[in-house]
N, C-alpha and C positions, 0 to 999 in steps of 0.2 A: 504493500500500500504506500511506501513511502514514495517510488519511483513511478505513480498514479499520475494521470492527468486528468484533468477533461475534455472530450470530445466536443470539437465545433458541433454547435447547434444548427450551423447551414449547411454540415456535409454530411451525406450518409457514410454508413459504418465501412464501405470498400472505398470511397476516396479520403475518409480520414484514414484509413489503416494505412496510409500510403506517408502519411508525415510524420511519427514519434522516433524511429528509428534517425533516417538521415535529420530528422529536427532537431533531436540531441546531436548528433553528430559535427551539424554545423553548427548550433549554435555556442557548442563549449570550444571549436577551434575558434571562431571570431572572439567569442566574448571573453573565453579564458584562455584559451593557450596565447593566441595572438593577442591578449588584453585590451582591444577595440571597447572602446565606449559605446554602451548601447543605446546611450540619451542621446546621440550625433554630437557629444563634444569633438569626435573625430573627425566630422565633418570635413568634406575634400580631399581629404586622404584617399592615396590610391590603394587599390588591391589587383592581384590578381590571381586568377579563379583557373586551375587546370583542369578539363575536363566538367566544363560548365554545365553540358545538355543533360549528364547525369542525374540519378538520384538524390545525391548528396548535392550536388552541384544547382541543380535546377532548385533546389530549395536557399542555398548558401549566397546566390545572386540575392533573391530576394532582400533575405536578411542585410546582407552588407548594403544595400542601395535603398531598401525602406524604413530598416531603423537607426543603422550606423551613417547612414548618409554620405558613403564613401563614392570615389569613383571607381566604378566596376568595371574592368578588365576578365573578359570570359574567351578561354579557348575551345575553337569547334572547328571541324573541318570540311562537314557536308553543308547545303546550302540548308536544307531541313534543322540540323542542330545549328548550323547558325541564326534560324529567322528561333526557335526555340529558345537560346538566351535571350534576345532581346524581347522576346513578349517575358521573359522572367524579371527582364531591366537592366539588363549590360547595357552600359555606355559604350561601350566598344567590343567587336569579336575579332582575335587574332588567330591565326594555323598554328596549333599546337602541332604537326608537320613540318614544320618550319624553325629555323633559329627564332624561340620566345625572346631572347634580348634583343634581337634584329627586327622581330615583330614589331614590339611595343617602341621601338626608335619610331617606328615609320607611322607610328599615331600620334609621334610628340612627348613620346616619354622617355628620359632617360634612365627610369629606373622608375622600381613602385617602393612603397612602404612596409605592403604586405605582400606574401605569396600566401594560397591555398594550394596544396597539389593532392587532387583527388586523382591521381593516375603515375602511373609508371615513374617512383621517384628515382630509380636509378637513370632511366633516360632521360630525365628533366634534370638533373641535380645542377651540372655546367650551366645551363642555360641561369638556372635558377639562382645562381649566388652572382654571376653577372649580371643580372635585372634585379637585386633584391636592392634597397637604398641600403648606404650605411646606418647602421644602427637598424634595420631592418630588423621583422623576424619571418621565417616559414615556418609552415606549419603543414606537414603531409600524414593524412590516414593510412598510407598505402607502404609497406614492408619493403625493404631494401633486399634486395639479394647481393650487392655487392658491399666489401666497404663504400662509407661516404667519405669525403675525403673536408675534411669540418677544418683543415687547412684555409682554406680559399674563403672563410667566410672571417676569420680572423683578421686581416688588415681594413673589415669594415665594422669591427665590432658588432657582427649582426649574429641573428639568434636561430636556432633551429629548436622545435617543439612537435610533440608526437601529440594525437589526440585519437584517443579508444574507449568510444562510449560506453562499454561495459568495464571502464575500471570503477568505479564507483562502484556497482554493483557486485563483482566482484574480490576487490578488497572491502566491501563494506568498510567507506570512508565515512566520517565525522557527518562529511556534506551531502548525504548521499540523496535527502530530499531536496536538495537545490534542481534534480530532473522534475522532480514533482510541481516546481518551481518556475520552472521554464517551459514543461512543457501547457500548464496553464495561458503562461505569457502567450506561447508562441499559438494557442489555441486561440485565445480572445484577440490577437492578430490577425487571423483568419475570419474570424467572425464578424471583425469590421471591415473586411476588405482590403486591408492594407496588403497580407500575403492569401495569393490563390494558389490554388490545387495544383499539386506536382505530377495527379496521376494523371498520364497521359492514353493507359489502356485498363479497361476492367477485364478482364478474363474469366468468363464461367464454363463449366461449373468447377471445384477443386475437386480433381481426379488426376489420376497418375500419367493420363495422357498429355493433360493439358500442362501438369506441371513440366515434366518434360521437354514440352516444346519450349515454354518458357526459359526454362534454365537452360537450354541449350543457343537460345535466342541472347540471354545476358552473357552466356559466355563469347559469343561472335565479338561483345563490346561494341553493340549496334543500337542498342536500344538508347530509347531519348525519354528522358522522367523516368517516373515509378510505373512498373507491370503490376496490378495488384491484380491476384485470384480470391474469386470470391463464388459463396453458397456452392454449399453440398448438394449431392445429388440425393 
């Protein structure tokens, strides 16, 4: 009960199933790992967002542009996950396909504040401590397989930070009802409209067929927003 929310009153039970998971997720890397002000004292501050059209991502736009009031830097590389960040509210979409420091020059920035890398941090990392500002931090969900080499971020005094929604619950921390806490927040958010719905498909009914196709579909790394399945047969 501690790690409880409540459910938007404007969404049914398969498009709210779609936000508590990635809504902790993003919100403890903005608001805690990256320490972003959620009242927009950060206001203007850049960020940017790896692997936007996702899950995590399509929700972590929102956040950072409707209540941190940053400016939002989202990577996508089809024209589909491109026009899908910007209905989330990227100010900008760069090719994560591409050199991300060579990207973000050519929209006017010489570097961001923040990094989010919801994808492939071994192949982003270079990229990533080159575009980070000094005094920067990043912040990625996604497991290294190789050394990182935390070298190259040292002559900018800049920070690196892991964010795993289930340590809380887990270690059974002190703070462990602060999800209970946020996911309220981020519920009565969505019920005024500020953040809209990440699911992008409902899938019925849950069956071993339908699951299947699904999980094989998120493995391609194709899919854009949350797939939620829903009602039994």
């Amino acid at each position: 009960s501690r790690i409880v929310g409540g459910k938007p009153n404007n969404l049914d039970f398969a498009h709210a199933a779609a936000f508590p998971l990635t809504g902790i997720t993003a919100w403890e890397a903005l608001f805690e790992r990256l320490n972003i002000d959620k009242t927009g004292a950060d206001a203007g501050k850049s960020i940017l967002i790896i692997n936007g059209a996702g899950g995590v991502g399509s929700i972590a736009i929102q956040i950072a542009k409707k209540l941190a009031k940053l400016n939002v830097i989202a990577t996508a590389s089809r024209p589909e996950t491109i026009a899908w960040c910007k209905k989330m509210g990227a100010d900008e979409v760069v090719n994560h396909r591409n050199n991300l420091a060579e990207e973000i020059e050519k929209i006017g920035y010489q570097n961001v504040d923040y990094i989010l890398c919801l994808n492939d941090t071994d192949g982003h990392w270079e990229a990533m401590t080159q575009a980070i500002k000094p005094q920067g931090t990043i912040c990625s969900i996604v497991e290294n397989e190789q050394p990182l080499d935390m070298d190259t971020l040292k002559s900018k005094s800049a920070g690196f930070v892991w964010e795993f929604m289930f340590t809380r619950s887990m270690y059974q921390t002190e703070d462990i009802a602060e999800q209970s806490n946020l996911l309220n927040e981020l519920s009565q958010a969505i019920e005024d409209g500020v953040i809209i719905t990440t699911c992008n498909e409902v899938v019925k009914p849950i069956d071993a067929k339908n699951l299947r196709d699904v999980h094989q579909r998120l493995e391609q790394g194709r899919t854009i927003g949350k797939i939620v399945l829903a009602e039994w047969n």
